[in-house]
PQR file with spaces between the fields and no chain letter, atoms N, CA, C, O and H, PARSE charges and radii, in Angstrom:
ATOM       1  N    UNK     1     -69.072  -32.167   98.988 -0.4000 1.5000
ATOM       2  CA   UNK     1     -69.047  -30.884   99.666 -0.0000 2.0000
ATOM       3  C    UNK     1     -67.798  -30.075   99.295  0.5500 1.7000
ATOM       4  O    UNK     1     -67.762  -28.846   99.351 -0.5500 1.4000
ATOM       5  N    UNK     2     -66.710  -30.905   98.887 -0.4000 1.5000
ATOM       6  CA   UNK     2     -65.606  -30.182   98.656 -0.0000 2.0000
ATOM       7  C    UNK     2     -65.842  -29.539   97.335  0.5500 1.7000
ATOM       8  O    UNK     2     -65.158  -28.528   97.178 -0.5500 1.4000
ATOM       9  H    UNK     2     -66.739  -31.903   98.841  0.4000 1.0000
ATOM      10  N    UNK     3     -66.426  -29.770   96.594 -0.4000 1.5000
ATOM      11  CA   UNK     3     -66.723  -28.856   94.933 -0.0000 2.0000
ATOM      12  C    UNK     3     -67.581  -27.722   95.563  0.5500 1.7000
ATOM      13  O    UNK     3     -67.355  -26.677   94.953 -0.5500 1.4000
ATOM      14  H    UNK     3     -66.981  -30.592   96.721  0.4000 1.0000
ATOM      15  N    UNK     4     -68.499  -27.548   96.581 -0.4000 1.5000
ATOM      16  CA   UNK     4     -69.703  -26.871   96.977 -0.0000 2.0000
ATOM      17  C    UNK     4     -68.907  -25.924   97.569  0.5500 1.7000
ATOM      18  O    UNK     4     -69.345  -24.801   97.321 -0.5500 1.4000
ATOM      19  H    UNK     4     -68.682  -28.397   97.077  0.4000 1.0000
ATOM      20  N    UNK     5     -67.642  -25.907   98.439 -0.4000 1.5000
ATOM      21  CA   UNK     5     -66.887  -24.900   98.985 -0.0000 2.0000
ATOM      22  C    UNK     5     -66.063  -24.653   97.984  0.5500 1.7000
ATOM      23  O    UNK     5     -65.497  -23.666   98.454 -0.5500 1.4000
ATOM      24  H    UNK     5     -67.286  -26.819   98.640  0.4000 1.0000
ATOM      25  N    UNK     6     -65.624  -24.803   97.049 -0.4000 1.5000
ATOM      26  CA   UNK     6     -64.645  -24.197   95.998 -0.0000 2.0000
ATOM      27  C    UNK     6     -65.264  -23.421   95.150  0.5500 1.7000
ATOM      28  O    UNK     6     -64.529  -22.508   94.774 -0.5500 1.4000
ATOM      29  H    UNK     6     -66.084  -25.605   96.667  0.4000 1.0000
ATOM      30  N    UNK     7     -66.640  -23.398   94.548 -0.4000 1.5000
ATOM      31  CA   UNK     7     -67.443  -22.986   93.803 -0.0000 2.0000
ATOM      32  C    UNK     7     -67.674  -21.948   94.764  0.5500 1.7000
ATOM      33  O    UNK     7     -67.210  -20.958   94.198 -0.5500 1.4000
ATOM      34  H    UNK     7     -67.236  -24.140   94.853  0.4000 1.0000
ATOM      35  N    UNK     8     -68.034  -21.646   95.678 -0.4000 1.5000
ATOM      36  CA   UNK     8     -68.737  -20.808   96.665 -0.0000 2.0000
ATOM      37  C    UNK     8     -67.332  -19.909   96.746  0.5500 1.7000
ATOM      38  O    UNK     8     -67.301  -18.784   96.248 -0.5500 1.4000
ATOM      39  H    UNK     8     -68.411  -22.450   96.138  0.4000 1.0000
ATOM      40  N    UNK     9     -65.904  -20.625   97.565 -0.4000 1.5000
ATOM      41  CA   UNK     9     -64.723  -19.846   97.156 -0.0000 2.0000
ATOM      42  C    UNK     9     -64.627  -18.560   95.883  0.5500 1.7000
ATOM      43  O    UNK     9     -64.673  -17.330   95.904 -0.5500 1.4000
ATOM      44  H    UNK     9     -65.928  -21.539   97.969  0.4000 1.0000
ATOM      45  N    UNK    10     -64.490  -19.491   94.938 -0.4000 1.5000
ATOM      46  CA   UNK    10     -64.315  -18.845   93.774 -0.0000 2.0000
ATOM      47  C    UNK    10     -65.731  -17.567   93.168  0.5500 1.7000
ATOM      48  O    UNK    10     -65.750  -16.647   92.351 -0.5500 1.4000
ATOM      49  H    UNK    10     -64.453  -20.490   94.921  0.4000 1.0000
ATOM      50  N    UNK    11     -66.499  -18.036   93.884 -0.4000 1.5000
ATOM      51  CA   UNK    11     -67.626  -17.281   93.423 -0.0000 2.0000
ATOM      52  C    UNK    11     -67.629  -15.224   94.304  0.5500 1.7000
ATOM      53  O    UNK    11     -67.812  -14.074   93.904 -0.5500 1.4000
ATOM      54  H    UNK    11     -66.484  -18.783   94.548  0.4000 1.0000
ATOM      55  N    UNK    12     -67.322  -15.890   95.525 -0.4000 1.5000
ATOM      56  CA   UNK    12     -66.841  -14.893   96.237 -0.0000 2.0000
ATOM      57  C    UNK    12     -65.200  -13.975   96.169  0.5500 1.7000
ATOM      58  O    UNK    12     -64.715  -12.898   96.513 -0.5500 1.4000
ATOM      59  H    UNK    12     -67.173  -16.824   95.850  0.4000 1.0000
ATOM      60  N    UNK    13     -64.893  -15.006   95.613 -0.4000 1.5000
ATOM      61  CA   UNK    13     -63.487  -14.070   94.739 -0.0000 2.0000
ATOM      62  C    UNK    13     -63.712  -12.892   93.733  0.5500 1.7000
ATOM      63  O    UNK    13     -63.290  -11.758   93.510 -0.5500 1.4000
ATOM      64  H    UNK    13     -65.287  -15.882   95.333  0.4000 1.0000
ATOM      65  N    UNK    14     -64.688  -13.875   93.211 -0.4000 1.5000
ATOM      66  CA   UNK    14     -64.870  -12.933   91.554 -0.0000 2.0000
ATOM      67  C    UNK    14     -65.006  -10.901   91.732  0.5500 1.7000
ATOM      68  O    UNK    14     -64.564   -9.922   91.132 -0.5500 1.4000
ATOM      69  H    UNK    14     -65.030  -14.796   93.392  0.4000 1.0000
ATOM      70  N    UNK    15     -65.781  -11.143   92.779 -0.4000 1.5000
ATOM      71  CA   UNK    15     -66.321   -9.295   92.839 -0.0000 2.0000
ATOM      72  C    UNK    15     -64.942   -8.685   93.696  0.5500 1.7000
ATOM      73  O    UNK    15     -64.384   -7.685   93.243 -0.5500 1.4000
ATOM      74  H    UNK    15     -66.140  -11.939   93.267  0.4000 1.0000
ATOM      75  N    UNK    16     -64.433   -9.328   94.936 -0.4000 1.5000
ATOM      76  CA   UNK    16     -63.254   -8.549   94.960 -0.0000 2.0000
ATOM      77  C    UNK    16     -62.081   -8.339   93.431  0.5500 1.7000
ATOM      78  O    UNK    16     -61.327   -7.393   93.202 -0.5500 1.4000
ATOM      79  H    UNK    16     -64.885  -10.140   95.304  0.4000 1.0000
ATOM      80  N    UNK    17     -62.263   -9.330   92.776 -0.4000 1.5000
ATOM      81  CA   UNK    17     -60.914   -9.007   91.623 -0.0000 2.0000
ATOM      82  C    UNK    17     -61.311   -7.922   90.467  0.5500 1.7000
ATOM      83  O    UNK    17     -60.750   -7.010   89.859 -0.5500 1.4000
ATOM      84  H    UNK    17     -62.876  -10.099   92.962  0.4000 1.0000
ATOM      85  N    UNK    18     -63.067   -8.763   90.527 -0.4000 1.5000
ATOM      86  CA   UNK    18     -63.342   -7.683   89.497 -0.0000 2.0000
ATOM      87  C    UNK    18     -63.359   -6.246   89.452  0.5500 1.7000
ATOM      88  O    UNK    18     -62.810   -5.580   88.573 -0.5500 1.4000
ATOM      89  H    UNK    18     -63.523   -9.504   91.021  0.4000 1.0000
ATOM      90  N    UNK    19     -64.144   -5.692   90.635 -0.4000 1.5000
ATOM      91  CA   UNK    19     -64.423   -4.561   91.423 -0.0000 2.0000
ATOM      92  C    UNK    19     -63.259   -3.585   92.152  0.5500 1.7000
ATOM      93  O    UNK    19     -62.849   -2.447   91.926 -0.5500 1.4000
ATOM      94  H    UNK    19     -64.589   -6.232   91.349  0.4000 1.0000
ATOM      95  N    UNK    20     -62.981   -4.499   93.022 -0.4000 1.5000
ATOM      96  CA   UNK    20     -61.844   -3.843   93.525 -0.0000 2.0000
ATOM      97  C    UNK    20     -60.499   -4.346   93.022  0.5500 1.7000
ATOM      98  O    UNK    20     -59.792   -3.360   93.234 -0.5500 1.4000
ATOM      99  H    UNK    20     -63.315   -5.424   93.206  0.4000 1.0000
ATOM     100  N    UNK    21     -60.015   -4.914   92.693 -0.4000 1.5000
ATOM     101  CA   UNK    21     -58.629   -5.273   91.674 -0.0000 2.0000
ATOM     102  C    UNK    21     -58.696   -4.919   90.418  0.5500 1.7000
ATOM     103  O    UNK    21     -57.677   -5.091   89.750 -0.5500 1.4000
ATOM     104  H    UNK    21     -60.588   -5.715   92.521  0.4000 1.0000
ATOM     105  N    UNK    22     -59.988   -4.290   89.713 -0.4000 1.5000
ATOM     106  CA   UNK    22     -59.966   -4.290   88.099 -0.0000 2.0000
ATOM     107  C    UNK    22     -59.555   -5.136   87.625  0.5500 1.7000
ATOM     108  O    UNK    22     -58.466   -4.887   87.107 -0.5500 1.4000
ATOM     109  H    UNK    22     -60.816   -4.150   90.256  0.4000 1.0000
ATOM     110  N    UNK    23     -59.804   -5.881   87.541 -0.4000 1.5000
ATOM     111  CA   UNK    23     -58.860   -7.255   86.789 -0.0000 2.0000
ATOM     112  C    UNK    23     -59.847   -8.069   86.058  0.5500 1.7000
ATOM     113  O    UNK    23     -60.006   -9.247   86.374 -0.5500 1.4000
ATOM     114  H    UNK    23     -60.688   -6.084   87.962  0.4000 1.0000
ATOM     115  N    UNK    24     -60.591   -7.470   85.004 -0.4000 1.5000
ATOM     116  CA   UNK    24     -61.420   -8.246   84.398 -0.0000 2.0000
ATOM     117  C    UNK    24     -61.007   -9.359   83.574  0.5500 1.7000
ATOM     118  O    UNK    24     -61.776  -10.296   83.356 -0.5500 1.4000
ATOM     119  H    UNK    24     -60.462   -6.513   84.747  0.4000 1.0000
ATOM     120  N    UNK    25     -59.583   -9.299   83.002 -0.4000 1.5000
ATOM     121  CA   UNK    25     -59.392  -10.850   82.703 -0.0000 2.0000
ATOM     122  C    UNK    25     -58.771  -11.940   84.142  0.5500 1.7000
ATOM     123  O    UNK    25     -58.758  -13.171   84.138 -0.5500 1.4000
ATOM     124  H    UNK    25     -58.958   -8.538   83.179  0.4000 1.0000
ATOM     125  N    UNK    26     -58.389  -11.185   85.069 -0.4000 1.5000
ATOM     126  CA   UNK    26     -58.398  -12.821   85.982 -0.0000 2.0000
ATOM     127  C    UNK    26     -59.695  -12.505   86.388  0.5500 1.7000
ATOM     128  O    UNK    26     -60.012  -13.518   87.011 -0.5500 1.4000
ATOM     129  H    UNK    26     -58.400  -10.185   85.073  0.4000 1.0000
ATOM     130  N    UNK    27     -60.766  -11.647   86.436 -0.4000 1.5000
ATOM     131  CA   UNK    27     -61.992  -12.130   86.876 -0.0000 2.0000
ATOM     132  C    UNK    27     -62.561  -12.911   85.857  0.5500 1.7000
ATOM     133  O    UNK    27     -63.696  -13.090   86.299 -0.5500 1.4000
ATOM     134  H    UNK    27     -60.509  -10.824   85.930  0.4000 1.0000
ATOM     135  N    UNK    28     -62.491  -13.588   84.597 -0.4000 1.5000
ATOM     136  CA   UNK    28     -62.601  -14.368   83.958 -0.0000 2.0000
ATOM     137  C    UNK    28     -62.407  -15.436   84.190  0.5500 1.7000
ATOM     138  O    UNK    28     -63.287  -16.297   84.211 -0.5500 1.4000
ATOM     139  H    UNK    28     -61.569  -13.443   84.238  0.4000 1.0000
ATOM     140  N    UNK    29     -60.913  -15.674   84.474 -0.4000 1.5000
ATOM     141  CA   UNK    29     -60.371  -16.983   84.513 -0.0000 2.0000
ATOM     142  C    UNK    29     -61.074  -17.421   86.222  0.5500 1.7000
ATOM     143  O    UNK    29     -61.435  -18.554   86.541 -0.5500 1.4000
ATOM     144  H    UNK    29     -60.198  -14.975   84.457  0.4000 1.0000
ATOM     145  N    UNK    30     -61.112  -16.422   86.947 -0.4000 1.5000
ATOM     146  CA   UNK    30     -62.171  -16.699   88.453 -0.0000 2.0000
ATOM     147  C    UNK    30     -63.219  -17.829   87.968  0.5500 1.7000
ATOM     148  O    UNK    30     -63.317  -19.033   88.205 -0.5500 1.4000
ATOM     149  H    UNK    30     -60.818  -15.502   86.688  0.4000 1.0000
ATOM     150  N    UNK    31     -64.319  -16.472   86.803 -0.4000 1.5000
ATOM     151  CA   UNK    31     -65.517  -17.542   86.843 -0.0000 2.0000
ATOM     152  C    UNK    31     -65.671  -18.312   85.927  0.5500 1.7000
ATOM     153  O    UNK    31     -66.759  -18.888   85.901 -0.5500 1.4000
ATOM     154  H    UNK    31     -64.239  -15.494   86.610  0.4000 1.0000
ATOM     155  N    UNK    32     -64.857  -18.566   85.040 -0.4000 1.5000
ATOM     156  CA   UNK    32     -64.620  -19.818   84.543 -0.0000 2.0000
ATOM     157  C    UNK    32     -63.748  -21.274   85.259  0.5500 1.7000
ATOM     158  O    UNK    32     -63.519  -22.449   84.974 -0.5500 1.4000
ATOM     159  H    UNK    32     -63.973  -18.098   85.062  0.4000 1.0000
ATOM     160  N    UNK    33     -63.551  -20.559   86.042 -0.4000 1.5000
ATOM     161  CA   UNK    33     -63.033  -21.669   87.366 -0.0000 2.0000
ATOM     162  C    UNK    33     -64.007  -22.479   88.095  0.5500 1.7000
ATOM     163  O    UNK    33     -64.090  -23.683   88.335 -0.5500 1.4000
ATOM     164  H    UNK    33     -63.737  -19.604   86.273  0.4000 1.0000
ATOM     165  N    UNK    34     -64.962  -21.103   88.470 -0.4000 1.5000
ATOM     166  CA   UNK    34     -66.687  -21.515   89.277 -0.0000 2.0000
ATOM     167  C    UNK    34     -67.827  -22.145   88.529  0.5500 1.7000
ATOM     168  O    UNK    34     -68.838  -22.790   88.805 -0.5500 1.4000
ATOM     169  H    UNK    34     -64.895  -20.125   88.274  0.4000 1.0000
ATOM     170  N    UNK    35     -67.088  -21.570   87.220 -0.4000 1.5000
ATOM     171  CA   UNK    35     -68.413  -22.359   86.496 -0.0000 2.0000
ATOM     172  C    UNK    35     -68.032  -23.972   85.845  0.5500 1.7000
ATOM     173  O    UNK    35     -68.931  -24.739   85.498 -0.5500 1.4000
ATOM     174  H    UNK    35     -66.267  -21.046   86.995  0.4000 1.0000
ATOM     175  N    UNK    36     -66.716  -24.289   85.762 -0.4000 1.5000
ATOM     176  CA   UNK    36     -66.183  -25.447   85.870 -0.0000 2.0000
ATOM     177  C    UNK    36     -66.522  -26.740   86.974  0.5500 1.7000
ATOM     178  O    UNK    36     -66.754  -27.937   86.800 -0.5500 1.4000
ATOM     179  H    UNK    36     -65.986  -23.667   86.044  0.4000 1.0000
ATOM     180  N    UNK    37     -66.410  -25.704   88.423 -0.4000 1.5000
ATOM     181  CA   UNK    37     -66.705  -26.273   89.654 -0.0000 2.0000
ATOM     182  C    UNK    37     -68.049  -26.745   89.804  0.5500 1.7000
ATOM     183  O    UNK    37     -68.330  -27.916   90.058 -0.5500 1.4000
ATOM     184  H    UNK    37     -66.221  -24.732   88.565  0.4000 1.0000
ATOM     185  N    UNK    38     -68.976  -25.704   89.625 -0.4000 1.5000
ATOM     186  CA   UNK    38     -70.751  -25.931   89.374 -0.0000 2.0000
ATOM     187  C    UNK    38     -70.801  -27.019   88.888  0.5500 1.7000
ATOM     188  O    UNK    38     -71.531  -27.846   89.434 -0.5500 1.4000
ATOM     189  H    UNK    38     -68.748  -24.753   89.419  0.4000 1.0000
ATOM     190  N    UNK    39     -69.946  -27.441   87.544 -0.4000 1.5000
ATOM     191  CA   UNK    39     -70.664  -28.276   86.400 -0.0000 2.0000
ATOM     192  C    UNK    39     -69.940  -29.513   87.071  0.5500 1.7000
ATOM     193  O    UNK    39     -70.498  -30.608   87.139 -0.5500 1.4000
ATOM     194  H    UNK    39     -69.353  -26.769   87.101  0.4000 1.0000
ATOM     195  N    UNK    40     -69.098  -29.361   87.397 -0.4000 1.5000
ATOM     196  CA   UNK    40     -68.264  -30.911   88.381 -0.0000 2.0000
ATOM     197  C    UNK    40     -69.283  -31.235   89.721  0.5500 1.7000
ATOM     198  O    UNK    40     -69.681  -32.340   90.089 -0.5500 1.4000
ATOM     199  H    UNK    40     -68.645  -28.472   87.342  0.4000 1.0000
ATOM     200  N    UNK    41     -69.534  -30.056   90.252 -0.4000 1.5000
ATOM     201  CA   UNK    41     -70.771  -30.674   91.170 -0.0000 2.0000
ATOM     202  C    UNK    41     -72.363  -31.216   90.830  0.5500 1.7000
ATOM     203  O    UNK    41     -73.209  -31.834   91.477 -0.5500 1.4000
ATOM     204  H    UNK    41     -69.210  -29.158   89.954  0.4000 1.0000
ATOM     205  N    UNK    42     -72.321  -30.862   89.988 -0.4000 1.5000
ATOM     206  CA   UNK    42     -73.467  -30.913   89.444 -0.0000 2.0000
ATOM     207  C    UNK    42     -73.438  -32.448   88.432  0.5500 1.7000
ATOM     208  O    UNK    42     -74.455  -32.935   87.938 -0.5500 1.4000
ATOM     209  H    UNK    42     -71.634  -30.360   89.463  0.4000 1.0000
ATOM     210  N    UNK    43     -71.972  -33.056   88.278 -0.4000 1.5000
ATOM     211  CA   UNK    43     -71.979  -34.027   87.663 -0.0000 2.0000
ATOM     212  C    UNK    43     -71.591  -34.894   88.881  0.5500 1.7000
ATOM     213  O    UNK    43     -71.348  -36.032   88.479 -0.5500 1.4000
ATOM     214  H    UNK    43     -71.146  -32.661   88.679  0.4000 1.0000
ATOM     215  N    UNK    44     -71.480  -34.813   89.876 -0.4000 1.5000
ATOM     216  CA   UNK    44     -70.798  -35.738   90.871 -0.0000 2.0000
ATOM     217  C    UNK    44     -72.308  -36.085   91.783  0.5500 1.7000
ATOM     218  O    UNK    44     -72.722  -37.157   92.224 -0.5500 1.4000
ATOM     219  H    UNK    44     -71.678  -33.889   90.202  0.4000 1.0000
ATOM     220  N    UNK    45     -72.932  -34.622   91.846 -0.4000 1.5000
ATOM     221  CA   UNK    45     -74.439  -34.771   92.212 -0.0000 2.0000
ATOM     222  C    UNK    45     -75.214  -36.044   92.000  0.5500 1.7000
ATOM     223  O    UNK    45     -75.373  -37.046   92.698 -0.5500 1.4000
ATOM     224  H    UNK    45     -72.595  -33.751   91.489  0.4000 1.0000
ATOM     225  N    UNK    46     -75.716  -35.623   90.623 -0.4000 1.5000
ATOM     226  CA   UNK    46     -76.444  -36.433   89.591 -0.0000 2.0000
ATOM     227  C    UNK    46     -77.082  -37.573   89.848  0.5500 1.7000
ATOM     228  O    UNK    46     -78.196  -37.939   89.472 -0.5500 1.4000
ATOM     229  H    UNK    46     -75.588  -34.809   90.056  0.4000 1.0000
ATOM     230  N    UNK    47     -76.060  -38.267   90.717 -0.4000 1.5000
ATOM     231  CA   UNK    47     -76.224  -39.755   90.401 -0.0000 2.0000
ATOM     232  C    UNK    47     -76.537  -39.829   92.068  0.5500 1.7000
ATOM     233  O    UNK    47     -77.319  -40.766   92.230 -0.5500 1.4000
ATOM     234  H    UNK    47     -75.155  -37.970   91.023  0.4000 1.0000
ATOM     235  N    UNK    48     -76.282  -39.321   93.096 -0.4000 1.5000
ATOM     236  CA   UNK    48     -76.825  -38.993   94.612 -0.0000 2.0000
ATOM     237  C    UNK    48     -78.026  -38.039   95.268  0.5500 1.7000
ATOM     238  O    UNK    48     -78.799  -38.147   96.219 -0.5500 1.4000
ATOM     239  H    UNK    48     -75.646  -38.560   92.965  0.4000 1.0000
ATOM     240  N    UNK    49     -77.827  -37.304   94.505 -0.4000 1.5000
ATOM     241  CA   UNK    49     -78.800  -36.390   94.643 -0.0000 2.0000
ATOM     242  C    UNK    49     -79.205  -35.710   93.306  0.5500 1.7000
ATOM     243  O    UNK    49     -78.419  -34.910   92.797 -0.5500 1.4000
ATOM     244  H    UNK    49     -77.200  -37.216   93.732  0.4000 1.0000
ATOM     245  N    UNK    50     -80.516  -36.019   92.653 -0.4000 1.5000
ATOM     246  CA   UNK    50     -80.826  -35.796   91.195 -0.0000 2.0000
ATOM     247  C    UNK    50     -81.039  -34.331   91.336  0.5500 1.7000
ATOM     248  O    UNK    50     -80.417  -33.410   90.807 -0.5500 1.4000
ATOM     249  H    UNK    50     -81.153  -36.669   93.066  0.4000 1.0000
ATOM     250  N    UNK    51     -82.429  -34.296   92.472 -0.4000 1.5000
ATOM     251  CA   UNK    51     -82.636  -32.649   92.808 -0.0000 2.0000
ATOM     252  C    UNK    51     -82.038  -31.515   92.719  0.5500 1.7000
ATOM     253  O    UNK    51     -82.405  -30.565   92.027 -0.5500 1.4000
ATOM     254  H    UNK    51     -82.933  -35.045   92.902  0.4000 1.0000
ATOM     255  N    UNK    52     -80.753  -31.588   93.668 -0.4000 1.5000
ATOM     256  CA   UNK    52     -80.044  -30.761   93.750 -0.0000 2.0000
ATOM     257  C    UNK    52     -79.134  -30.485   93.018  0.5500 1.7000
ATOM     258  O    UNK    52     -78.459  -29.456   93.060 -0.5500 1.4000
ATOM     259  H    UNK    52     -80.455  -32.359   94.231  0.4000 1.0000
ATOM     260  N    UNK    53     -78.987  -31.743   91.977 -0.4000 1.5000
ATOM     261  CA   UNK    53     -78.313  -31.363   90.779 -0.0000 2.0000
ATOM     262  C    UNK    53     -79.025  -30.220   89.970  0.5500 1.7000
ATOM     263  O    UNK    53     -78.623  -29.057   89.932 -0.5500 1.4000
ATOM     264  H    UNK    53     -79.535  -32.579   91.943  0.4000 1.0000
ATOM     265  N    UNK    54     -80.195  -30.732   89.294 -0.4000 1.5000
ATOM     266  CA   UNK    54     -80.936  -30.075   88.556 -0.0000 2.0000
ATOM     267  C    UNK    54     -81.211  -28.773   89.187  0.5500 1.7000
ATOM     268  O    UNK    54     -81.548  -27.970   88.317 -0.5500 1.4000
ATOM     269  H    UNK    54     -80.522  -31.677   89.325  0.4000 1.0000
ATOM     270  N    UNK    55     -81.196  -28.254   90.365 -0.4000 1.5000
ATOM     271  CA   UNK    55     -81.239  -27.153   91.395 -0.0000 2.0000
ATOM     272  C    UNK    55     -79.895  -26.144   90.929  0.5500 1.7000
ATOM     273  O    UNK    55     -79.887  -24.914   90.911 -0.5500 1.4000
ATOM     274  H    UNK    55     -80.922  -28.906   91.072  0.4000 1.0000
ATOM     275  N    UNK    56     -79.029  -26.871   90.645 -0.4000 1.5000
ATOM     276  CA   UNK    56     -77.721  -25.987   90.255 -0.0000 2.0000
ATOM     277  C    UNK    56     -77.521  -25.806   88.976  0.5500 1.7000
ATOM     278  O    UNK    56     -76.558  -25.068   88.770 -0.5500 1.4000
ATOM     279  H    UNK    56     -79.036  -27.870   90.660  0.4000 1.0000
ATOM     280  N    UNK    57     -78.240  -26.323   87.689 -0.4000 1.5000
ATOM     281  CA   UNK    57     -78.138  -25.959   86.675 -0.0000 2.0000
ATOM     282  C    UNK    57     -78.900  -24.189   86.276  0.5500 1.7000
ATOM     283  O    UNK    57     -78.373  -23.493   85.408 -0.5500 1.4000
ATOM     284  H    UNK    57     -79.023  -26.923   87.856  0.4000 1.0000
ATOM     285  N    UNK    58     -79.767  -23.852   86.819 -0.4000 1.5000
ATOM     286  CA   UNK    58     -79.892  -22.041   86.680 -0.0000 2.0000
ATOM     287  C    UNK    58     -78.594  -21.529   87.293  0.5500 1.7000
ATOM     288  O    UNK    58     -78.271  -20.494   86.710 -0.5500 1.4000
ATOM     289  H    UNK    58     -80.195  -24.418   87.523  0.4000 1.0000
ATOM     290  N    UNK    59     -77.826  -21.825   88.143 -0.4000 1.5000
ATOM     291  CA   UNK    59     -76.746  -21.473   89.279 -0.0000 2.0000
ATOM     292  C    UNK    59     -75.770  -21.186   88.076  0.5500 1.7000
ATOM     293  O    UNK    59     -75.352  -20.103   87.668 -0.5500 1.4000
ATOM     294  H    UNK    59     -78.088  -22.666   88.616  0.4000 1.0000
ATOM     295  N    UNK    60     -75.521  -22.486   87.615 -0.4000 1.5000
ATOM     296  CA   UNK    60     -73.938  -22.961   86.593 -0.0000 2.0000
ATOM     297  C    UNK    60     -74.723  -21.581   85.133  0.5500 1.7000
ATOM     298  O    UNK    60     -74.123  -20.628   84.635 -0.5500 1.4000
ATOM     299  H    UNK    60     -75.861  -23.367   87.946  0.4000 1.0000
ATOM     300  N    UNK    61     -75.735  -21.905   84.942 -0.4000 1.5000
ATOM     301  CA   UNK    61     -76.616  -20.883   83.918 -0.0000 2.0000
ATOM     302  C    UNK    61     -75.782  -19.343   84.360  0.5500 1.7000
ATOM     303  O    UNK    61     -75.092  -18.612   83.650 -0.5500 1.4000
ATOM     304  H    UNK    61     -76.222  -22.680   85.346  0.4000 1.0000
ATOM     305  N    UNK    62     -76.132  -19.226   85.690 -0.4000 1.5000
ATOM     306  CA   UNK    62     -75.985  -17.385   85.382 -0.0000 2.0000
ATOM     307  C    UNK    62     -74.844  -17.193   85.953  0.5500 1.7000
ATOM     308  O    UNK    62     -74.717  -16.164   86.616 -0.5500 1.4000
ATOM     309  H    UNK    62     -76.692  -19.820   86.267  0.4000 1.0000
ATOM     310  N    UNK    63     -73.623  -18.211   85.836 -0.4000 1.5000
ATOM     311  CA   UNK    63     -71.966  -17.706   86.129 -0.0000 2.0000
ATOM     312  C    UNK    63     -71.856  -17.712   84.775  0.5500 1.7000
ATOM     313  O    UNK    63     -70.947  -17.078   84.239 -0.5500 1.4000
ATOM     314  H    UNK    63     -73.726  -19.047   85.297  0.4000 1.0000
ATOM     315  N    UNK    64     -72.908  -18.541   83.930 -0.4000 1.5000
ATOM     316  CA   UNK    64     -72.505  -18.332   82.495 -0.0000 2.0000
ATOM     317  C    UNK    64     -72.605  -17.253   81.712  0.5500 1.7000
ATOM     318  O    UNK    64     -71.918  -17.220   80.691 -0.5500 1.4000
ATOM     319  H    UNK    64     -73.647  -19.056   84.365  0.4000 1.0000
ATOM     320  N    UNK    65     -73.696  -15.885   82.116 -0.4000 1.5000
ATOM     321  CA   UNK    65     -73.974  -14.788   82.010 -0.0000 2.0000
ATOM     322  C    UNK    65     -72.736  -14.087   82.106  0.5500 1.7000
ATOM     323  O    UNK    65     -71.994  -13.575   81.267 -0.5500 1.4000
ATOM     324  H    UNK    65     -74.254  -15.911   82.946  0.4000 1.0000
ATOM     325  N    UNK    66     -72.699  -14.220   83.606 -0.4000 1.5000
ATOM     326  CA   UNK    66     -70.948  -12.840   83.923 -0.0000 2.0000
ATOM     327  C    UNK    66     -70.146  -12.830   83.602  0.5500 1.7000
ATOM     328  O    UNK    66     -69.439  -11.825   83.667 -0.5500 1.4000
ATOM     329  H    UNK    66     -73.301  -14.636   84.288  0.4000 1.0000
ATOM     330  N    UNK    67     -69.680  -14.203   82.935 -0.4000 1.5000
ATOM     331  CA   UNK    67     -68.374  -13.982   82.463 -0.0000 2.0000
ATOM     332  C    UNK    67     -68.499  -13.422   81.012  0.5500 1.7000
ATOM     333  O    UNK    67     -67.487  -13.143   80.369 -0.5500 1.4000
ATOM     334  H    UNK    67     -70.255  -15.019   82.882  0.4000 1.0000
């Protein structure tokens, strides 16, 4: 759960920095943070919950888009 609130953290960061801070390179380093986090949950998942792993791979997919 602790990767699931950091990812979610960071995910909700991204549009204040981007948007309202202009800061399109730390909004980078944001979602390359989240999309780091996704892929750590999604590997910690795996082996407990297969589903919901495979459930977060479109997720980890379209932080891979925005950045």
């Amino acid at each position: 759960m602790k990767l699931w609130f950091v990812q979610i953290a960071l995910n909700f960061l991204w549009s204040p920095v981007f948007f309202g801070a202009q800061q399109p390179g730390l909004a980078l380093v944001v979602v390359v943070a989240a999309l780091v986090a996704v892929l750590a949950f999604i590997a910690v998942a795996w082996n407990k919950d297969r589903l919901g792993a495979v459930l977060f791979i479109p997720y980890a997919a379209s932080n891979c888009g925005r950045g």
